[in-house]
Every structure is written in structure tokens, then in C-alpha cells.
N, C-alpha and C positions, 0 to 999 in steps of 0.2 A: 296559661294561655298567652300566646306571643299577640304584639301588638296590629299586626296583620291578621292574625286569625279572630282579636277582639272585634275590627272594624270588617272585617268578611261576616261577622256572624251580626254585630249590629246593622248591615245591608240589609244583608235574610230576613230581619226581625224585621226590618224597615218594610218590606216588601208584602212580605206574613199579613204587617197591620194595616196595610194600605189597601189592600184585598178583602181585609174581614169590616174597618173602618172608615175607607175610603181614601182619599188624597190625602196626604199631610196640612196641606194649606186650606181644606175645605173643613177638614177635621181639628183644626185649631181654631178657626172662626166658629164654626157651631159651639165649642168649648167657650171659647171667647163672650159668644153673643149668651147663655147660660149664663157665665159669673157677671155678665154685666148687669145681666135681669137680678143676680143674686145680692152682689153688694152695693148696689144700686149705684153705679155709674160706670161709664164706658173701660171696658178690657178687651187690649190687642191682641189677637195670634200673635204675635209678637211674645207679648208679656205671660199669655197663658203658656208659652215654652220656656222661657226664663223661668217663672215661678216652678215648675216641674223636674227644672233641669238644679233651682234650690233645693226641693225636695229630695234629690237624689244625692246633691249633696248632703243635706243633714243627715241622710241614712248612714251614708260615706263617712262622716267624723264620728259614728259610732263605730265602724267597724270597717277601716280603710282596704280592707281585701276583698269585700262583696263584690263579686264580681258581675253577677248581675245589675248592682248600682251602676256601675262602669261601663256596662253595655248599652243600660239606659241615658246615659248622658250622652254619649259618642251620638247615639240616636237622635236625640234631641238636639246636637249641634245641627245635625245634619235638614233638621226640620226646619230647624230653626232661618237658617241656609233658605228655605224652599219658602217660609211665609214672609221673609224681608226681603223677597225679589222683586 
């Protein structure tokens, strides 16, 4: 998959999830406002996309060709872009 058709297709997916899940920035705060309840003190949209976008990497230094890992990060830069505006 060329580097154009990775970031066309993490769009789509962007788009997909935004439709099924709502906003990026609404949908990282409801995430947020959960782990904050969970490990008992405050977590940013912000930080709940870093940590996911770690996630993706730990997958990635198991097997650096997953290309779905790849798709999900590109993704998550791009959120990430939308909840630090």
C-alpha cells in the first residue's frame, strides 16, 4: 500500500468512525471522562489518543508490517490534530 493510499484509507476510516461514534473530539472526552472515573484521576482527549496511538505502537514492534497498526496511528495523529485545537 503506497503512502497516499494508507492516509486516503485512514480518512475513510476516520469518516466510517465518526458516523458510527460520533466526533473525534467528543468521542475522546467521553473516553477520557470513563478512564478518569477508572483510574481515579483526570485524563485528557488529549492523553486518551497518545495512549492508543502507544498501543498501536506496541502492536507495531511486534510485527512492523501490520498494516492495519499503521492505519490506526495515521488515524489517531489526525485526531489527535482535532482534540488539541
Amino acid at each position: 500500500m503506497s503512502t497516499d493510499s494508507i492516509l486516503k484509507h485512514a480518512a475513510d476510516v476516520l469518516s466510517e468512525r465518526s458516523q458510527t461514534y460520533g466526533a473525534p473530539d467528543k468521542a475522546m472526552a467521553a473516553i477520557a471522562a470513563r478512564w478518569s472515573l477508572t483510574l481515579g484521576h483526570p485524563v485528557t482527549p488529549a492523553e486518551v489518543v497518545l495512549c492508543m496511538i502507544d498501543l498501536k505502537l506496541t502492536r507495531l514492534a511486534r510485527d512492523p508490517r501490520h498494516q492495519d497498526s499503521m492505519l490506526d496511528i495515521a488515524g489517531y495523529a489526525a485526531v489527535l490534530h482535532e482534540v488539541t485545537k
